[in-house]
HTML snippet that shows the backbone in 3Dmol.js (N, CA, C, O; Angstrom):
<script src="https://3Dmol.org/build/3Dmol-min.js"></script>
<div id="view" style="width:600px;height:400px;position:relative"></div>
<script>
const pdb = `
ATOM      1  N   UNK A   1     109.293 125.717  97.681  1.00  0.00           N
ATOM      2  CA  UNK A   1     110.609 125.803  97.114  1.00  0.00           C
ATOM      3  C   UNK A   1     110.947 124.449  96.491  1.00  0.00           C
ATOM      4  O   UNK A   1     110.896 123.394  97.123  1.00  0.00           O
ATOM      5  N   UNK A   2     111.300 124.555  95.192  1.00  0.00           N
ATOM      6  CA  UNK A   2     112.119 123.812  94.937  1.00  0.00           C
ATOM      7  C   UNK A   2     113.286 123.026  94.986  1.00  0.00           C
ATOM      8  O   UNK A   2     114.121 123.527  95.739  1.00  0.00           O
ATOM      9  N   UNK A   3     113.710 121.786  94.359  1.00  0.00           N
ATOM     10  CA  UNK A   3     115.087 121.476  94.616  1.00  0.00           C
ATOM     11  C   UNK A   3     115.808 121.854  94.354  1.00  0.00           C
ATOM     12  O   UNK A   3     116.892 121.391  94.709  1.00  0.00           O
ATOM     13  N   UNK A   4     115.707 123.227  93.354  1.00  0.00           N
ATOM     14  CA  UNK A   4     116.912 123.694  92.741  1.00  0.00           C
ATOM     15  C   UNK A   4     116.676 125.100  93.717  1.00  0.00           C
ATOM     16  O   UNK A   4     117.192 126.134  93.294  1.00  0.00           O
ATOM     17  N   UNK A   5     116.220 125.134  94.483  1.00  0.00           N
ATOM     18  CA  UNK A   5     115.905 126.876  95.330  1.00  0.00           C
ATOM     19  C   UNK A   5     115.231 127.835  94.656  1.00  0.00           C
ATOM     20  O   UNK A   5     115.495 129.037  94.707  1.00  0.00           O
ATOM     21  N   UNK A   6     114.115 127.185  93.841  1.00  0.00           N
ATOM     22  CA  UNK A   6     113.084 128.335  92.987  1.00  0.00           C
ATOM     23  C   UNK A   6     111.846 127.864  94.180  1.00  0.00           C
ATOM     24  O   UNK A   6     111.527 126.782  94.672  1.00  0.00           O
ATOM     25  N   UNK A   7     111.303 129.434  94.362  1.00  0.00           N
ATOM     26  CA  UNK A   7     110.036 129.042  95.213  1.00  0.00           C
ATOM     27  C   UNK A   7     108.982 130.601  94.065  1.00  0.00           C
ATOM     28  O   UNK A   7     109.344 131.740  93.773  1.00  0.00           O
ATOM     29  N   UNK A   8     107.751 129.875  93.770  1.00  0.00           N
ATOM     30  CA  UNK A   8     106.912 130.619  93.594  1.00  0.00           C
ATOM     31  C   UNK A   8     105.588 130.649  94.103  1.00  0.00           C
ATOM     32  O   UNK A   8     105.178 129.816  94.912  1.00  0.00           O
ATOM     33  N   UNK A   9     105.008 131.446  93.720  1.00  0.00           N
ATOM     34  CA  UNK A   9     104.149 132.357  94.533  1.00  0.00           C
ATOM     35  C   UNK A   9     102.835 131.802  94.017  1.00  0.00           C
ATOM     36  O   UNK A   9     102.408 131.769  92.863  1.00  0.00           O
ATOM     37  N   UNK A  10     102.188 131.288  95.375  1.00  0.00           N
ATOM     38  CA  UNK A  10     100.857 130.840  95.225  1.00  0.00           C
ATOM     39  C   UNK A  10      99.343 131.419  95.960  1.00  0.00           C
ATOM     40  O   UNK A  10      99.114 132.108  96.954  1.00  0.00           O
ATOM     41  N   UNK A  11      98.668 130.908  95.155  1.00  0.00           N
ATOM     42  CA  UNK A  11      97.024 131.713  95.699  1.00  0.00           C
ATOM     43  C   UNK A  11      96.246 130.407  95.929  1.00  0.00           C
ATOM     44  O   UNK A  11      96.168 129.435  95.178  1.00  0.00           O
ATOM     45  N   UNK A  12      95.720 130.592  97.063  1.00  0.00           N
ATOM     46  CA  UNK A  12      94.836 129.821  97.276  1.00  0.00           C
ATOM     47  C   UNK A  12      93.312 129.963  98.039  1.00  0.00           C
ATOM     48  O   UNK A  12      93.174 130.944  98.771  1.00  0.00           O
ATOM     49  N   UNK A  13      92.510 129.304  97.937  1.00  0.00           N
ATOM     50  CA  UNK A  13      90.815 129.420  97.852  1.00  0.00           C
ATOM     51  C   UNK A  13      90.238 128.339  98.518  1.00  0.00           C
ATOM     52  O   UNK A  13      90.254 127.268  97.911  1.00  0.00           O
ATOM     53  N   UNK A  14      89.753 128.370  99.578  1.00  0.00           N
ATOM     54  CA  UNK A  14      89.264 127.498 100.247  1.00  0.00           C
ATOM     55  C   UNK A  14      87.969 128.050 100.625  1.00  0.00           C
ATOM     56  O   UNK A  14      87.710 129.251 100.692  1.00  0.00           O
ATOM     57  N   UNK A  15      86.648 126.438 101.027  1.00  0.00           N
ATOM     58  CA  UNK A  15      85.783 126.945 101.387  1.00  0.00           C
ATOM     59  C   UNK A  15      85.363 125.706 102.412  1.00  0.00           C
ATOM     60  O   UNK A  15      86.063 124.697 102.319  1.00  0.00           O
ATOM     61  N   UNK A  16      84.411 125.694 103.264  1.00  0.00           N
ATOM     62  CA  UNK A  16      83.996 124.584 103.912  1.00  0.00           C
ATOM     63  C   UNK A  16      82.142 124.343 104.125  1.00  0.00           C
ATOM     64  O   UNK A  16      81.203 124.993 104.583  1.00  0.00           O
ATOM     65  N   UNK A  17      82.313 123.299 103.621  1.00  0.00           N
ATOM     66  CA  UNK A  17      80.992 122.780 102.617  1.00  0.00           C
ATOM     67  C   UNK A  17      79.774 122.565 103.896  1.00  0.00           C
ATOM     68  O   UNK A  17      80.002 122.321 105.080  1.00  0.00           O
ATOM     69  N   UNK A  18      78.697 122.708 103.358  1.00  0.00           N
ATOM     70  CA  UNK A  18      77.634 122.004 104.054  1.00  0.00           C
ATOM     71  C   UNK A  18      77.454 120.592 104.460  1.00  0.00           C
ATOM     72  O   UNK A  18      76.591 120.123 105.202  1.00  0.00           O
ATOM     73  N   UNK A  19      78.224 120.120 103.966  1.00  0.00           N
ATOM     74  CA  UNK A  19      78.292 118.972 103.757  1.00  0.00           C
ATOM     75  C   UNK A  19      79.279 117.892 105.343  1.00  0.00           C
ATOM     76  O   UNK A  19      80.350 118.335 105.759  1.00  0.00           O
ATOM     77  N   UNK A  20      78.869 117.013 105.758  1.00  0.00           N
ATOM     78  CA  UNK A  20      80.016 116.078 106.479  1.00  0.00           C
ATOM     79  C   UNK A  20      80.065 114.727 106.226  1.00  0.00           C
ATOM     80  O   UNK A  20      79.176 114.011 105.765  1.00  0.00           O
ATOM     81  N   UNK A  21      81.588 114.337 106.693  1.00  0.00           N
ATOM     82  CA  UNK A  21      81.447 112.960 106.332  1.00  0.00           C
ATOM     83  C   UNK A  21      81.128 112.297 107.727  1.00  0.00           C
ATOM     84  O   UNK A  21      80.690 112.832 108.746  1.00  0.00           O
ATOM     85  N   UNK A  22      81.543 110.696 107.440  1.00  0.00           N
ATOM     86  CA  UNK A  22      80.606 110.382 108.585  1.00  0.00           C
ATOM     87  C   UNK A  22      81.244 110.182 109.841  1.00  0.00           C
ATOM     88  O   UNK A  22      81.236 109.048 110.321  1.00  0.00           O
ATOM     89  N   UNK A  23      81.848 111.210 110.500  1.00  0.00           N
ATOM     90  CA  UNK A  23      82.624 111.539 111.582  1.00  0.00           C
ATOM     91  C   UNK A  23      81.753 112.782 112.552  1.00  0.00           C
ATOM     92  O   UNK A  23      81.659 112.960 113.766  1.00  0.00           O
ATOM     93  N   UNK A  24      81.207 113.494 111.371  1.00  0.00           N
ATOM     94  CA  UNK A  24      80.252 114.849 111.768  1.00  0.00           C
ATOM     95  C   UNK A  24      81.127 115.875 111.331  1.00  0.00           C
ATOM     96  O   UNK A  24      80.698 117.028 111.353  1.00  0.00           O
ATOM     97  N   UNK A  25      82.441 115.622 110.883  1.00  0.00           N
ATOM     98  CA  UNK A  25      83.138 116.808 110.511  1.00  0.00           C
ATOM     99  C   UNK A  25      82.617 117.461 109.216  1.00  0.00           C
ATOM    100  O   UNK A  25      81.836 116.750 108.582  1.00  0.00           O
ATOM    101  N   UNK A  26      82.815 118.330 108.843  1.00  0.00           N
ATOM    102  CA  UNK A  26      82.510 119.712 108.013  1.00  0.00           C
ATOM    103  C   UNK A  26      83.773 119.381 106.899  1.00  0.00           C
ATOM    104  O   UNK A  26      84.930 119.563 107.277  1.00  0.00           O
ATOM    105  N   UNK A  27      83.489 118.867 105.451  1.00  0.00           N
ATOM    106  CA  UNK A  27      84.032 118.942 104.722  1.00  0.00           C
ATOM    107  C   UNK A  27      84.614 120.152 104.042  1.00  0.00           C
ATOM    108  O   UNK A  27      83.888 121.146 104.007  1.00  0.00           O
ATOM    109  N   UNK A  28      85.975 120.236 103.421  1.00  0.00           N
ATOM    110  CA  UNK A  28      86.139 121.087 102.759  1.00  0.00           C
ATOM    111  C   UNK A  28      86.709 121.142 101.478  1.00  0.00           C
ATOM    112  O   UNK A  28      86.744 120.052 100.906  1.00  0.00           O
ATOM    113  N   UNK A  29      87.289 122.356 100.703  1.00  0.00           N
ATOM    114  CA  UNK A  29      86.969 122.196  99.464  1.00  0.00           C
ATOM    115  C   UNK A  29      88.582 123.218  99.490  1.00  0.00           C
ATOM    116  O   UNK A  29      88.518 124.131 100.313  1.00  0.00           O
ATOM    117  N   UNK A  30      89.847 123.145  98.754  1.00  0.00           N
ATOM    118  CA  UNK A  30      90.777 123.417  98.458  1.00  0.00           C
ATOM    119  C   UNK A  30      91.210 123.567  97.475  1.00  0.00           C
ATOM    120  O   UNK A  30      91.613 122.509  96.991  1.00  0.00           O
ATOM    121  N   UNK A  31      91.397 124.700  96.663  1.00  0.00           N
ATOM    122  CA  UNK A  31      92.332 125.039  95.558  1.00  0.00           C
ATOM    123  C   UNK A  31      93.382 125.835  95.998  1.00  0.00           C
ATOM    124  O   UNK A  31      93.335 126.789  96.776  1.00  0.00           O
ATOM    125  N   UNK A  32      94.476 125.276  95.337  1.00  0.00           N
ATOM    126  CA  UNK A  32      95.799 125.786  95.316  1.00  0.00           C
ATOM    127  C   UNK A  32      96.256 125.916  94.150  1.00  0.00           C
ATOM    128  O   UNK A  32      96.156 124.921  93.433  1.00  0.00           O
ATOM    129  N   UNK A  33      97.049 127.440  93.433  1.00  0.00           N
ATOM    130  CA  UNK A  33      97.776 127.850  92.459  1.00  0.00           C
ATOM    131  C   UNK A  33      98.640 128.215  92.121  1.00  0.00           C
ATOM    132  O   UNK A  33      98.813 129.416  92.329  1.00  0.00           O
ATOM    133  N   UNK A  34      99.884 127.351  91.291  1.00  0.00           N
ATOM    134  CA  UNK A  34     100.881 127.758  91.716  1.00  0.00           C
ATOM    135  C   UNK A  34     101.814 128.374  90.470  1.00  0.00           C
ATOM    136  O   UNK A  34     102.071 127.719  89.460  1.00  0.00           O
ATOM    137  N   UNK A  35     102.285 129.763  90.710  1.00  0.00           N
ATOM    138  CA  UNK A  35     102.170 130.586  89.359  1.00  0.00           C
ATOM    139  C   UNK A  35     103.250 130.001  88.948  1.00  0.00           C
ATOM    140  O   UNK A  35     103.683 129.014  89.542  1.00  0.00           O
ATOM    141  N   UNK A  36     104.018 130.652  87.577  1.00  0.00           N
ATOM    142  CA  UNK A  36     105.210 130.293  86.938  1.00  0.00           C
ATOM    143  C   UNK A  36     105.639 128.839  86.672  1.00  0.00           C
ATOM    144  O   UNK A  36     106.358 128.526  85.723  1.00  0.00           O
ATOM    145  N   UNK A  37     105.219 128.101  87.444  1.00  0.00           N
ATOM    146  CA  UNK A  37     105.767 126.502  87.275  1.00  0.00           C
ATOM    147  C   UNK A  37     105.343 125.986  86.252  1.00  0.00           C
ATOM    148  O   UNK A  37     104.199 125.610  85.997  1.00  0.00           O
ATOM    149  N   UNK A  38     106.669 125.940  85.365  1.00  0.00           N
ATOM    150  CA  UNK A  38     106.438 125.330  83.858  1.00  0.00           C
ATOM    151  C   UNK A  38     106.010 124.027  83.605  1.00  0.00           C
ATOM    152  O   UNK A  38     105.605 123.775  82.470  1.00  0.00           O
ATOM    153  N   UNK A  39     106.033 122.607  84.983  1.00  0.00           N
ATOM    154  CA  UNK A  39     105.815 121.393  84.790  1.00  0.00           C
ATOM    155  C   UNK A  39     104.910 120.938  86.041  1.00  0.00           C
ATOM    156  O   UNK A  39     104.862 121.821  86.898  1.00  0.00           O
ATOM    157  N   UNK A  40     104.308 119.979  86.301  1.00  0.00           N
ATOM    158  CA  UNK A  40     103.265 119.595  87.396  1.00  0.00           C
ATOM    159  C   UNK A  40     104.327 118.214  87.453  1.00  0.00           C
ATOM    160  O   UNK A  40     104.500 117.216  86.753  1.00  0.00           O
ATOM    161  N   UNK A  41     105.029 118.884  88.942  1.00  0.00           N
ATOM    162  CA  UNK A  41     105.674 117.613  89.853  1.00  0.00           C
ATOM    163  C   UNK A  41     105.272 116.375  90.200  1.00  0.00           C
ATOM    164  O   UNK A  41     104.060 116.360  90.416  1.00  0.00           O
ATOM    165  N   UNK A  42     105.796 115.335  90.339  1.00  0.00           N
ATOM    166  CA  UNK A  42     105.298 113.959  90.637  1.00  0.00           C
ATOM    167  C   UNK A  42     104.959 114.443  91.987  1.00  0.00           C
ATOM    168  O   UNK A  42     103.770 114.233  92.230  1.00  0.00           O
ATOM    169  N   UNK A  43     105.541 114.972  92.868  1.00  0.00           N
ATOM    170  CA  UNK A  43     105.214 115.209  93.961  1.00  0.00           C
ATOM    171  C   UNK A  43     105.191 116.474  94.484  1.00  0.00           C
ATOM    172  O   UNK A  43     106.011 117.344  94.191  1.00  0.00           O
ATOM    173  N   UNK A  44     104.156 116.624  95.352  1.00  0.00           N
ATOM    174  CA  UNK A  44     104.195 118.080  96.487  1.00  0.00           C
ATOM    175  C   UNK A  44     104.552 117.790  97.528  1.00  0.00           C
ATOM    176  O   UNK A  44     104.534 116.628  97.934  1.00  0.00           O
ATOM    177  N   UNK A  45     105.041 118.985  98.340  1.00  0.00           N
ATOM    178  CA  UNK A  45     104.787 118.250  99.870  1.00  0.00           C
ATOM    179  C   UNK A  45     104.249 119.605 100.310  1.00  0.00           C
ATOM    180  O   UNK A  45     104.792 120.576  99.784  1.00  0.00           O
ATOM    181  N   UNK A  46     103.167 119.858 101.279  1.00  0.00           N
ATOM    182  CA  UNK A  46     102.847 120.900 101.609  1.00  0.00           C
ATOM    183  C   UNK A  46     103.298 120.509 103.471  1.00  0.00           C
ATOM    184  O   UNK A  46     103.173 119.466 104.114  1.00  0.00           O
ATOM    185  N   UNK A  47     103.888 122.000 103.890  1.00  0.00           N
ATOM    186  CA  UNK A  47     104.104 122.016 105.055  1.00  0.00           C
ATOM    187  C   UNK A  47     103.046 123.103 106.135  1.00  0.00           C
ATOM    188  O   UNK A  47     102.841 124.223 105.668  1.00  0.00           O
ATOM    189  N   UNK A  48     102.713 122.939 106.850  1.00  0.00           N
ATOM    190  CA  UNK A  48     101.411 123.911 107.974  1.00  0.00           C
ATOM    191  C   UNK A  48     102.791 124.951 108.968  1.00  0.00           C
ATOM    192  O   UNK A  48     103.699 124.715 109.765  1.00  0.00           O
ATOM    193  N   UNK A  49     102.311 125.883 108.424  1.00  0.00           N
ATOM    194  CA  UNK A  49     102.903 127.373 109.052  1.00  0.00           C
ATOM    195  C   UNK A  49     102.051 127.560 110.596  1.00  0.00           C
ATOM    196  O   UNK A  49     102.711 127.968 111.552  1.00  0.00           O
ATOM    197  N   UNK A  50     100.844 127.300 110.746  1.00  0.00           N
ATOM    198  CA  UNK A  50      99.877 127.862 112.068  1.00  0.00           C
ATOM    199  C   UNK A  50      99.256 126.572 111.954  1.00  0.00           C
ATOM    200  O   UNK A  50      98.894 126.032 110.908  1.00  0.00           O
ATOM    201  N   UNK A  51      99.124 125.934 113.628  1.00  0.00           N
ATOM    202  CA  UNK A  51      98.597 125.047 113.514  1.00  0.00           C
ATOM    203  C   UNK A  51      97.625 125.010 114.639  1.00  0.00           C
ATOM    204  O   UNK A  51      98.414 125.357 115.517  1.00  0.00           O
ATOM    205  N   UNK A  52      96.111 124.790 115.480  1.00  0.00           N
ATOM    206  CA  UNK A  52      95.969 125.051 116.131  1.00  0.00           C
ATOM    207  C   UNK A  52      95.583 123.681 116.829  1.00  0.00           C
ATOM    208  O   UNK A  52      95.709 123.580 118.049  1.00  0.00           O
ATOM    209  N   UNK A  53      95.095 122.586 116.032  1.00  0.00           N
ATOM    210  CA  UNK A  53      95.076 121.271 116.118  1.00  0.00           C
ATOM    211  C   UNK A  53      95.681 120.763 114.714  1.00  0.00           C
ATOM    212  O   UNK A  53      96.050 121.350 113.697  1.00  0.00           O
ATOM    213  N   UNK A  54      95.610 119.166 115.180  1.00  0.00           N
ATOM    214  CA  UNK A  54      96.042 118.301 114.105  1.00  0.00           C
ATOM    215  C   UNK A  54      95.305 116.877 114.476  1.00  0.00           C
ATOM    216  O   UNK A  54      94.585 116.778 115.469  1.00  0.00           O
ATOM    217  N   UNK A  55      95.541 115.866 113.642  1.00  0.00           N
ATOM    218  CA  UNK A  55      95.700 114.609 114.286  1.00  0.00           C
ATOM    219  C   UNK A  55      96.502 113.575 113.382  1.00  0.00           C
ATOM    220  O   UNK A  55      96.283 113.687 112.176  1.00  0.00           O
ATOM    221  N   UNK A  56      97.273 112.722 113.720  1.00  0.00           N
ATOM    222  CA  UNK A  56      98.210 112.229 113.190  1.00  0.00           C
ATOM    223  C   UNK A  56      97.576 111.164 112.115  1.00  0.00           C
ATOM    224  O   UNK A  56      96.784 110.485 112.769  1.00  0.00           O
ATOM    225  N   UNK A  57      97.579 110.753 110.842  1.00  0.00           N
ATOM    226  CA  UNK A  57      97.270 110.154 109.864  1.00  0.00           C
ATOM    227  C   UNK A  57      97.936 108.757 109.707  1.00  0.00           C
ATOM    228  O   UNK A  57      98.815 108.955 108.868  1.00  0.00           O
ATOM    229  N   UNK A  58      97.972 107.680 110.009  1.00  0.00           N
ATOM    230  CA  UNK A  58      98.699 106.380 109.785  1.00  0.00           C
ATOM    231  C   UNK A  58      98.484 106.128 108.063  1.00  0.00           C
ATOM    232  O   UNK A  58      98.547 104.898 108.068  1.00  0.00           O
ATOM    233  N   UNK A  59      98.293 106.465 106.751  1.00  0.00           N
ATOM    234  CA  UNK A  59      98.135 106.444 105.404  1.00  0.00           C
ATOM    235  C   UNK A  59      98.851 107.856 104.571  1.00  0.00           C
ATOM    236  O   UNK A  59      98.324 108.969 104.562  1.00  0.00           O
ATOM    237  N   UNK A  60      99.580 107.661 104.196  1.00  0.00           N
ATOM    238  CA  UNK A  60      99.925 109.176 103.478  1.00  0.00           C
ATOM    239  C   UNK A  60      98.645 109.301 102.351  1.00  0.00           C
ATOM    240  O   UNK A  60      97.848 108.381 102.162  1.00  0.00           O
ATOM    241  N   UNK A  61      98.600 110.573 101.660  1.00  0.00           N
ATOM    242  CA  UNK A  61      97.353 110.838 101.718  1.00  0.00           C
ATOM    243  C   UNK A  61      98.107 110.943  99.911  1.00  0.00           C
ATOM    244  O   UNK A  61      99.280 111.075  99.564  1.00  0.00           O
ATOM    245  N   UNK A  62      97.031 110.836  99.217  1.00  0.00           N
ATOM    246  CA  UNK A  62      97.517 111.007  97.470  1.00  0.00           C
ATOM    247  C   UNK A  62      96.125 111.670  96.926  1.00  0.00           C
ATOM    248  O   UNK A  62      94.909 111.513  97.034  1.00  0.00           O
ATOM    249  N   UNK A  63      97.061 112.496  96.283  1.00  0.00           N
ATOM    250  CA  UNK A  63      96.176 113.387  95.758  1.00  0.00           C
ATOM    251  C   UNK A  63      96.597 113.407  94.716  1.00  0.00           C
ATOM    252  O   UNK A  63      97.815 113.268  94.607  1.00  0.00           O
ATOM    253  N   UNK A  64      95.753 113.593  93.472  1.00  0.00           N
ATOM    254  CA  UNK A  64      96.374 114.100  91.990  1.00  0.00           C
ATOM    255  C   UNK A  64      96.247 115.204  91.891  1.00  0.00           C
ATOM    256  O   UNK A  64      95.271 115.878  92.223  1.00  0.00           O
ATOM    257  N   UNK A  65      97.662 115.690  91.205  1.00  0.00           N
ATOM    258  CA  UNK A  65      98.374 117.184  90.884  1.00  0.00           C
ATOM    259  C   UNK A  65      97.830 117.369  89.756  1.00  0.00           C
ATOM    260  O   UNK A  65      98.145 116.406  89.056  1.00  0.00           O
ATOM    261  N   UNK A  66      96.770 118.529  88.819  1.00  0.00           N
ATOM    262  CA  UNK A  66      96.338 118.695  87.537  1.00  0.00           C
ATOM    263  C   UNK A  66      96.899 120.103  87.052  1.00  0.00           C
ATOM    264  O   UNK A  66      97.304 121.107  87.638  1.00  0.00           O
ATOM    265  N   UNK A  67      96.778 119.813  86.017  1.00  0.00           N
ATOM    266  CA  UNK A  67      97.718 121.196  85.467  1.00  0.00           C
ATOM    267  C   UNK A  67      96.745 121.866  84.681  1.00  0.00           C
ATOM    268  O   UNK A  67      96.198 121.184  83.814  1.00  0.00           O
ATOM    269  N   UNK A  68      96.333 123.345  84.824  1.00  0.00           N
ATOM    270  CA  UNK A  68      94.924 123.991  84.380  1.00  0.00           C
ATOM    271  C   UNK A  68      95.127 124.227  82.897  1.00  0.00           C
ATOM    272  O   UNK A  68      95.892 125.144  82.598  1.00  0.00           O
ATOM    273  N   UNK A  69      94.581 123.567  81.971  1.00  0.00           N
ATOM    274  CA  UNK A  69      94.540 123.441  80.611  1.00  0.00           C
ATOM    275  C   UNK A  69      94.033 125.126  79.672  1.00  0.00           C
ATOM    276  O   UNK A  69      93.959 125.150  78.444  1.00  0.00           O
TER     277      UNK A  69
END
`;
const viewer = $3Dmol.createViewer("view");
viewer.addModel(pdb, "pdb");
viewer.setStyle({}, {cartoon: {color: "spectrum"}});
viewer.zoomTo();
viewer.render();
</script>
């Protein structure tokens, strides 16, 4: 949702790679799509609905937002 109270409707695609970094964890791979949105925000914030672990992050994390050409 937006700041103005528009929320649209997204699809998303995840997979988790063969691959680890050097922790032993199992990398993964995330796309998110988010329909109708006429502009790509300076910022997201994504919030976790089900959580079954976590662990707390001391760095906020930056990601670049791309807009599918």
């Amino acid at each position: 949702m937006d700041f103005n109270g528009n929320s649209y409707p997204t699809v998303n695609n995840w997979s988790i790679l063969d691959e680890t970094d050097q922790n032993g964890r199992y990398k993964t791979d995330i796309h998110l799509a988010v329909a109708d949105l006429d502009e790509v925000p300076e910022e997201l914030t994504l919030h976790l609905v089900s959580v079954t672990r976590y662990e707390e992050v001391t760095d906020k994390w930056k990601v670049p937002l791309y807009q599918k050409q």
